[in-house]
C-alpha positions as a printed NumPy array, in Angstrom:
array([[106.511, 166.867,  70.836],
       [103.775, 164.558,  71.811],
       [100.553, 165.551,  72.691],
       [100.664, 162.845,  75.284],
       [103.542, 163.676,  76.673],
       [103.842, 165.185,  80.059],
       [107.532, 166.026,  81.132],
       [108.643, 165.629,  84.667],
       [109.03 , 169.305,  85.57 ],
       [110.522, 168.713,  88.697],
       [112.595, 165.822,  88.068],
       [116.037, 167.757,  88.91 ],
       [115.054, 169.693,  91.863],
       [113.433, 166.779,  93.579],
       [116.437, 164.503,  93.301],
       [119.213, 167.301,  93.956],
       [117.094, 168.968,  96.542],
       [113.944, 167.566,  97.389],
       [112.399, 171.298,  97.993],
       [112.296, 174.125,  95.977],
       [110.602, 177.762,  96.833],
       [107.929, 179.494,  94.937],
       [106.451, 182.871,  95.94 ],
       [102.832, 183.328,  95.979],
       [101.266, 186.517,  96.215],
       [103.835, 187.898,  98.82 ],
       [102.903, 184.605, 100.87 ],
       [105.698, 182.131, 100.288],
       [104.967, 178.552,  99.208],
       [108.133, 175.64 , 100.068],
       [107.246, 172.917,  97.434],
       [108.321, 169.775,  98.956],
       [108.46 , 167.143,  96.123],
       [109.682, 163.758,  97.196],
       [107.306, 161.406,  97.766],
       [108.399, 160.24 , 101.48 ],
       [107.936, 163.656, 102.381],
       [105.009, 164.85 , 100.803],
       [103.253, 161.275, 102.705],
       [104.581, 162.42 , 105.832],
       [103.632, 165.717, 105.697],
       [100.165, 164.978, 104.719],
       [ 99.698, 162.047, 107.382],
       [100.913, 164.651, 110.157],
       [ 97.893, 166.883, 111.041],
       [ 99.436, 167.665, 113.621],
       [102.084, 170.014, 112.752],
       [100.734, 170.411, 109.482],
       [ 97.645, 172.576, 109.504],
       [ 94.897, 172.731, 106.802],
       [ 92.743, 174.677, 109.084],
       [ 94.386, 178.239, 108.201],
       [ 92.639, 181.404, 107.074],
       [ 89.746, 180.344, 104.353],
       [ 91.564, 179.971, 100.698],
       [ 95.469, 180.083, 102.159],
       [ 95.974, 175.968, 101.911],
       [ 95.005, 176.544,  97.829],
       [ 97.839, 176.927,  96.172],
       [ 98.071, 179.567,  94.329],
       [ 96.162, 181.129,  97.386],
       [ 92.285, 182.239,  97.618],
       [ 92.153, 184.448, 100.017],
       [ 91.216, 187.492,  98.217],
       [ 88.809, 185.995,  96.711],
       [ 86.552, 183.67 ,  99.345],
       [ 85.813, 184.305, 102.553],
       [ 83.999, 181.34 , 103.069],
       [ 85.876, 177.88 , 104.707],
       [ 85.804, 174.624, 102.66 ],
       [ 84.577, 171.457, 105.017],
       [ 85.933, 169.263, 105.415],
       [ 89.099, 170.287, 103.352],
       [ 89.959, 173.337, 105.332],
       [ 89.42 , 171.677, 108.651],
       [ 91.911, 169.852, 111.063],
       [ 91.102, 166.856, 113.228],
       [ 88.976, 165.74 , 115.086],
       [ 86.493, 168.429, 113.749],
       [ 87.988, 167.585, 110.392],
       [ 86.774, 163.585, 111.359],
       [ 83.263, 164.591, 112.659],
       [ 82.651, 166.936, 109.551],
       [ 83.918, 163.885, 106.862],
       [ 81.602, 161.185, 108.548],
       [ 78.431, 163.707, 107.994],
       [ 78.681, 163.268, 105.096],
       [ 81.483, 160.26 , 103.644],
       [ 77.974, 157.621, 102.957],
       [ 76.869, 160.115, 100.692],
       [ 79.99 , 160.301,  98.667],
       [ 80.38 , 156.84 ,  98.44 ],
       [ 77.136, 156.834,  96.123],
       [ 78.598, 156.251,  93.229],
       [ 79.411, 152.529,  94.164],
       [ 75.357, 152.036,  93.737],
       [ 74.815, 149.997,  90.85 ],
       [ 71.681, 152.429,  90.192],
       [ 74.232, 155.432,  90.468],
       [ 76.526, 153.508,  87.601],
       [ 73.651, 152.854,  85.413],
       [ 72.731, 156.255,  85.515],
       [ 76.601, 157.251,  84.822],
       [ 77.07 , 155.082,  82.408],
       [ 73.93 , 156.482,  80.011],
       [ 75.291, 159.941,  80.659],
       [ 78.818, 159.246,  79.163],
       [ 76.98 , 157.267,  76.348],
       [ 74.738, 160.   ,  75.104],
       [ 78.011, 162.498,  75.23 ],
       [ 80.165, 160.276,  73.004],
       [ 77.365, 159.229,  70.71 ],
       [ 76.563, 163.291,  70.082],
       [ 80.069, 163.99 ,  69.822],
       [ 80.288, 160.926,  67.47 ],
       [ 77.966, 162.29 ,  65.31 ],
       [ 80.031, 165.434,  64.209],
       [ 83.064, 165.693,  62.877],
       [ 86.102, 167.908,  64.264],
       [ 85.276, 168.847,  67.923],
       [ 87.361, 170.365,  70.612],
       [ 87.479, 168.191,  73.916],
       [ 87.032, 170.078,  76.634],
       [ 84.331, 172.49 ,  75.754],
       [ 82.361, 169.892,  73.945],
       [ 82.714, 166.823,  75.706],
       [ 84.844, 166.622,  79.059],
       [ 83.13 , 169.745,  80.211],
       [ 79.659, 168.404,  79.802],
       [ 80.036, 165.017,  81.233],
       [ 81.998, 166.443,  84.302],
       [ 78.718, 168.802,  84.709],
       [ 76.283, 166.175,  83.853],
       [ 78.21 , 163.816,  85.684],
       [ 78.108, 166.149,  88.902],
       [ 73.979, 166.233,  88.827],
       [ 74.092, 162.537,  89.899],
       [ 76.492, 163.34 ,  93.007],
       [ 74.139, 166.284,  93.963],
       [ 71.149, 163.833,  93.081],
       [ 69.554, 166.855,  91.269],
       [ 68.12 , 167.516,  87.767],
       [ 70.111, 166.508,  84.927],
       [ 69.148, 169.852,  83.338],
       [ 71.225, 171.823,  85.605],
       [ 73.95 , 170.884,  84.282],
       [ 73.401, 173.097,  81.67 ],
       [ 74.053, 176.567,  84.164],
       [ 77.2  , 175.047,  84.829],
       [ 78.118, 174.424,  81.183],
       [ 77.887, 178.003,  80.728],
       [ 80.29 , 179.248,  83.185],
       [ 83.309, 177.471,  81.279],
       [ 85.833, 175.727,  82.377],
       [ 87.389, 177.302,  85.615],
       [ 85.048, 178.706,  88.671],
       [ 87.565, 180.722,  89.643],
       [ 90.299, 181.777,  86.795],
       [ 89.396, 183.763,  83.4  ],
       [ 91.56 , 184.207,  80.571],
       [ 92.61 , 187.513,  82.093],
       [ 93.625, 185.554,  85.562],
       [ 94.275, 182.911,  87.604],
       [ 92.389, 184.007,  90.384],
       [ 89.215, 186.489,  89.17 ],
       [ 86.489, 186.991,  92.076],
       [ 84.093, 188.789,  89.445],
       [ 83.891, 184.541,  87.823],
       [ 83.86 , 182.94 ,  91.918],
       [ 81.241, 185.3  ,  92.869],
       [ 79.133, 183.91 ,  89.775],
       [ 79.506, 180.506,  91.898],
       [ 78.812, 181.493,  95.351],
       [ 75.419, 183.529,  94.731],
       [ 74.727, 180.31 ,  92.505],
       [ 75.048, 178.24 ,  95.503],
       [ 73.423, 180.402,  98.106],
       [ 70.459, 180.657,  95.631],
       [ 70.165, 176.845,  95.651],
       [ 70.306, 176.514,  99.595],
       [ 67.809, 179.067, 100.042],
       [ 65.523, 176.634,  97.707],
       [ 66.307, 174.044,  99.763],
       [ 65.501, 175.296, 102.789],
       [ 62.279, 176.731, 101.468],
       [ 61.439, 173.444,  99.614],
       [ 63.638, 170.645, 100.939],
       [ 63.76 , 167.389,  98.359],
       [ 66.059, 164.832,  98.865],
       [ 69.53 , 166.722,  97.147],
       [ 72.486, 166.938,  98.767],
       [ 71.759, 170.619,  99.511],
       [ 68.85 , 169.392, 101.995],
       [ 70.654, 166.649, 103.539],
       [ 73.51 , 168.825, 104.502],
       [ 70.528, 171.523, 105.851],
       [ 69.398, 168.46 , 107.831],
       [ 72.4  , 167.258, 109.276],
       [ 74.009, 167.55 , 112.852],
       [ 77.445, 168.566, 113.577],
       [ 78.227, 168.868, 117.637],
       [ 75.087, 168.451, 118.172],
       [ 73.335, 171.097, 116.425],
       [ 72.599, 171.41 , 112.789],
       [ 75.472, 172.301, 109.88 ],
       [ 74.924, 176.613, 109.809],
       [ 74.112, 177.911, 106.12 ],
       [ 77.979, 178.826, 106.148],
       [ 78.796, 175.254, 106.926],
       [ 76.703, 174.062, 104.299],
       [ 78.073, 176.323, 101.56 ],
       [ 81.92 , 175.559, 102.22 ],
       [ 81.107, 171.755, 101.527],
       [ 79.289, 172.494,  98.112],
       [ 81.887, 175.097,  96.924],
       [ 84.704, 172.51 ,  97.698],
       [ 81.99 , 170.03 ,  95.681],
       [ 81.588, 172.092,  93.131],
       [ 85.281, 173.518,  92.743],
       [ 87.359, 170.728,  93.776],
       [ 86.106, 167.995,  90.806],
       [ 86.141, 170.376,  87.492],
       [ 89.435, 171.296,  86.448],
       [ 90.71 , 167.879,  87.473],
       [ 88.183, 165.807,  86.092],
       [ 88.209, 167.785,  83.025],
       [ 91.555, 167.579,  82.993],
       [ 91.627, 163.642,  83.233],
       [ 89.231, 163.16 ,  80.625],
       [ 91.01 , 165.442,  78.2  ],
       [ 95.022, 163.824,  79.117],
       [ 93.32 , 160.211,  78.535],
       [ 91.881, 161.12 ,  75.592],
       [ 95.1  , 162.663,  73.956],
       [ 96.886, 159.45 ,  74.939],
       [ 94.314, 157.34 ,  73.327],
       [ 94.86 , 159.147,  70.55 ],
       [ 98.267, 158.597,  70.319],
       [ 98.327, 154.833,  71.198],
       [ 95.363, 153.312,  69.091],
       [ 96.796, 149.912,  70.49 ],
       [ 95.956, 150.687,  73.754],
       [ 91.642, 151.57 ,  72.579],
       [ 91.885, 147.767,  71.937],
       [ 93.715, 146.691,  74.619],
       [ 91.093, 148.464,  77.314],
       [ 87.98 , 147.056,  75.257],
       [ 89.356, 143.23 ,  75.223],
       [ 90.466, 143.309,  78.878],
       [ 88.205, 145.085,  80.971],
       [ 90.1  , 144.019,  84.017],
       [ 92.864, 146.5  ,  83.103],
       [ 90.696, 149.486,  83.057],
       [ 90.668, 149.622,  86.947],
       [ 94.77 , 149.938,  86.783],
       [ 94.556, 152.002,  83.84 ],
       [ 92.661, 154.433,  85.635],
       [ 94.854, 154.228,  88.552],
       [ 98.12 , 155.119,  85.794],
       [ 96.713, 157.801,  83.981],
       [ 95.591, 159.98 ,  87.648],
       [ 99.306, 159.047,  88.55 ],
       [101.221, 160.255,  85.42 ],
       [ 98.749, 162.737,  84.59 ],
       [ 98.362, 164.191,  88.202],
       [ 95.546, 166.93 ,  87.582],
       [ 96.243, 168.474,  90.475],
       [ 99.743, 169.794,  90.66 ],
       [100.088, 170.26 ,  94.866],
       [ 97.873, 171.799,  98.067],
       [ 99.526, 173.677, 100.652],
       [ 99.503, 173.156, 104.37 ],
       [100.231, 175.888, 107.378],
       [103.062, 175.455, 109.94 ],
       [102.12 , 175.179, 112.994],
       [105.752, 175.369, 114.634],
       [109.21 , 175.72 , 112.924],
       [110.052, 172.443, 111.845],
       [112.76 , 170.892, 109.627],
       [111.949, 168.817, 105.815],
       [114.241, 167.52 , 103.419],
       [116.908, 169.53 , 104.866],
       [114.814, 172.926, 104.658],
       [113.654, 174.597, 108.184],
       [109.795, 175.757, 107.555],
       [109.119, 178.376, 110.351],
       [105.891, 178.814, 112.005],
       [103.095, 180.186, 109.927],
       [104.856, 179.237, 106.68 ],
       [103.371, 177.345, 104.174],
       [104.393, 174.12 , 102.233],
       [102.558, 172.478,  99.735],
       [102.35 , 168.721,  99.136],
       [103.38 , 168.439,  95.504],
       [101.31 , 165.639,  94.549],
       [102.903, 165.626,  90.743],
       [106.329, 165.481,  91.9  ],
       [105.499, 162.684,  94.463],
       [103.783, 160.578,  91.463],
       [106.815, 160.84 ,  89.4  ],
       [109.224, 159.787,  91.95 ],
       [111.768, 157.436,  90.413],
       [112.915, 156.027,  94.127],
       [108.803, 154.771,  94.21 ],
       [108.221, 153.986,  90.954],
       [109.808, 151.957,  87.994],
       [109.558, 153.745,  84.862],
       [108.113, 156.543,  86.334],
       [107.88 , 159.269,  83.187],
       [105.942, 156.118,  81.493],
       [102.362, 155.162,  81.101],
       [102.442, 151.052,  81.981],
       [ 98.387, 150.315,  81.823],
       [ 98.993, 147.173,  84.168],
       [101.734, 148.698,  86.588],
       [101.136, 146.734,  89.255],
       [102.301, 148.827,  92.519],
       [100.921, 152.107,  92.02 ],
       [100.995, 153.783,  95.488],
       [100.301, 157.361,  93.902],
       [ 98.956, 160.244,  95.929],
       [ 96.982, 161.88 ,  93.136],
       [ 94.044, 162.001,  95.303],
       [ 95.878, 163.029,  98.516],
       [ 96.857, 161.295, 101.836],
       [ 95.714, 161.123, 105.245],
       [ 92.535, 162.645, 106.46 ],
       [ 93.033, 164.582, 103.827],
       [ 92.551, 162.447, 100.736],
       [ 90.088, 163.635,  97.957],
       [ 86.35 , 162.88 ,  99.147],
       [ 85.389, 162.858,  95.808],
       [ 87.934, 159.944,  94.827],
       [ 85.009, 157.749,  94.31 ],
       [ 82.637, 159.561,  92.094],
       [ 85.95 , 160.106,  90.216],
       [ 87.231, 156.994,  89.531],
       [ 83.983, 155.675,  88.874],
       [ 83.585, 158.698,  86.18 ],
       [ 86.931, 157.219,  85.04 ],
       [ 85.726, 153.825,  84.936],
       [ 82.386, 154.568,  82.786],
       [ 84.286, 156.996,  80.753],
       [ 87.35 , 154.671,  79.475],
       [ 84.645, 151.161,  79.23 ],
       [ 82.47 , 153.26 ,  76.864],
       [ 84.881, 155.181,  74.526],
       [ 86.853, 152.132,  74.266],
       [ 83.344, 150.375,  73.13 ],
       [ 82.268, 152.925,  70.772],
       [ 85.939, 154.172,  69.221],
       [ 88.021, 152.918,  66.77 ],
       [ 90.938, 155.555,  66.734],
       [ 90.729, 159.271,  67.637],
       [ 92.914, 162.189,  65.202],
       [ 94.745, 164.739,  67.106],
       [ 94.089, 167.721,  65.019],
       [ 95.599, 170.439,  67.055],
       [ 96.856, 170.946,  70.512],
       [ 97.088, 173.817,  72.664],
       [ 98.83 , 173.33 ,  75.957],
       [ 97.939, 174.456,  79.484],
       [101.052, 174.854,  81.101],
       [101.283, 175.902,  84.831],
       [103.986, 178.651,  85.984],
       [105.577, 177.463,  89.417],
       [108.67 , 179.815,  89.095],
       [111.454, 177.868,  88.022],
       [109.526, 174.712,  87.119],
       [107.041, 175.035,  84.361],
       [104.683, 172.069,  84.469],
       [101.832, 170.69 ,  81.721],
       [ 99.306, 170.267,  82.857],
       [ 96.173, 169.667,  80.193],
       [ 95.538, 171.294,  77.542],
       [ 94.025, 174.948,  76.829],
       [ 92.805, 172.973,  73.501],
       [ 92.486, 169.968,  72.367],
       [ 91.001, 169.31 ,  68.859],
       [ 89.845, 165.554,  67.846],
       [ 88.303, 163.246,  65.975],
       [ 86.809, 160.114,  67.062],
       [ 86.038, 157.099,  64.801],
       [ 83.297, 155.093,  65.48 ],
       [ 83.556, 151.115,  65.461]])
């Protein structure tokens, strides 16, 4: 099959049933999957609660491995509203035409090294370091950090042995209390010290608060950035045409972007508690349940969108949920799709065509759907222009 391909898992659950059960650690997880109903559900705070016990939203769940609560994700309104305007300026950074520029000479020296060799393997060697070097900008710290990050691999909190290893989170969240201690003895102008010097209620953000918004920075962008980079880049491979097509119309990159986060979806779903039995898509969730908003479903939802198992670079109505809904959506959207931006204009500038040479694919185990999600390995070669 095609490297580029990624199959609808749940194609024939969502249209015969529109739910489908999946059991997580002993905690059960309904997976709604149409796209009315994952909207709904993630527009209605209300009765659908992100504010559970730290970790149990995550799907599969993290609560035997953190302790600590993720702000804003992990809050409900209107503390979830007061904690997102602290800091929402700061995340819209990468709008800055200084924050671009900077971007934009990252990504460059990453393809132009990689450019330089011959066979190279994607994630390790390129969408792993621009995600980490890329991440230094939206901290506003050295670009050298980067490197620490680098070395923990891929995942934060998965190994090769499993999905969920604390030993590998731990690694993370002495990292970060190590930096906020710096901060506080030396403040500088990072986004560990402006969270140390912000007010929430009326008195300043707590150590704890500080540390759940930098482990859902740090956690929240790297698989699925990495992921993005490494799905475009398989399906640039495979369509040369479309290398051109980018380069001579730059106006299509902003929709391209918009198509490949749809159809790739790097982030399968995210759970919600709740808070009082209710009824969806014919299935009766009972209090303290949990259902998670299967954003990969929702984006392949043929009642929402024409040719919906196909990449169309100019699709024109493209109302995908990739990056959430509601309060809710993905704070990071915009140093994303700015990444996305920089990352598609230069490749397409600097590559010709790019050689598959061998794929290894990541596929996720939801019980009876088994979904693709990226690859474990991807192997390349780009050709320079």
């Amino acid at each position: 099959m095609s490297a580029s391909i990624f199959s609808d898992a749940f194609k024939d659950t969502r249209a015969s049933k529109g739910t489908c059960p999946f059991n997580d650690q002993d905690d059960p997880v309904t997976m709604l999957l149409r796209f009315k109903d994952v909207r709904k559900t993630a527009h209605n705070a209300k009765d659908f609660s992100s504010a559970a016990k730290p970790g149990r939203i995550v799907v599969p769940s993290e609560v035997n491995i953190r302790d600590t609560r993720q702000i804003p994700f992990e809050v409900d309104p209107p503390e979830h509203t007061e904690y997102r305007a602290l800091v929402e300026d700061w995340f819209k950074r990468p709008l800055d035409t200084d924050y671009e520029f900077k971007l934009t000479r990252i990504v460059e020296a990453e393809i132009d090294r990689v450019l330089q060799k011959g066979a190279i393997e994607v994630i390790s060697e390129l969408s792993l370091p621009i995600q980490s070097k890329a991440l230094t900008l939206l901290l506003n710290i050295s670009l050298s950090e980067a490197e620490t990050w680098i070395s923990w691999g891929t995942h934060v909190f998965r190994s090769e042995d499993s999905d969920l290893d604390a030993d590998k989170a731990s690694i993370l969240y002495d990292y970060i209390d190590a930096e906020i201690d710096k901060a506080i003895a030396a403040p500088d102008d990072s986004l560990y010290s402006v969270l140390l010097n912000s007010e929430y209620q009326g008195r300043k953000m707590t150590k704890e608060e500080v540390k759940g918004v930098l482990i859902l920075t740090f956690a929240g962008g790297r698989d699925t950035v990495i992921n993005y980079l490494t799905n475009t880049i398989s399906y640039l491979a495979e369509h040369p045409e479309a290398i051109e097509k980018l380069n001579n119309n730059p106006s299509l990159v902003n929709t391209a972007i918009e198509e490949f986060v749809r159809y790739f979806s790097p982030l399968t779903h995210m759970g919600r508690v709740i808070k009082e039995e209710k009824e969806i898509s014919g299935h009766i969730a009972k209090e303290d349940t949990r259902v998670s908003l299967c954003w990969a479903s929702a984006n392949r939802d043929e009642a929402v969108f024409e040719k919906a198992n196909e990449i169309v670079l100019d699709r024109k109505m493209n109302p995908h949920v990739a990056f959430g809904f509601g309060a809710h959506k993905c704070l990071g959207a915009t140093h994303a799709r700015q990444l996305m931006k920089v990352f598609l204009r230069v490749l397409t500038e600097k590559v010709s065509t790019i050689e598959i040479i061998d794929a290894v694919e990541n596929i996720e185990d939801w019980g009876a759907h088994k979904r693709k999600v990226g690859f474990d390995k991807l192997t390349i070669r780009l050709n320079a222009k």
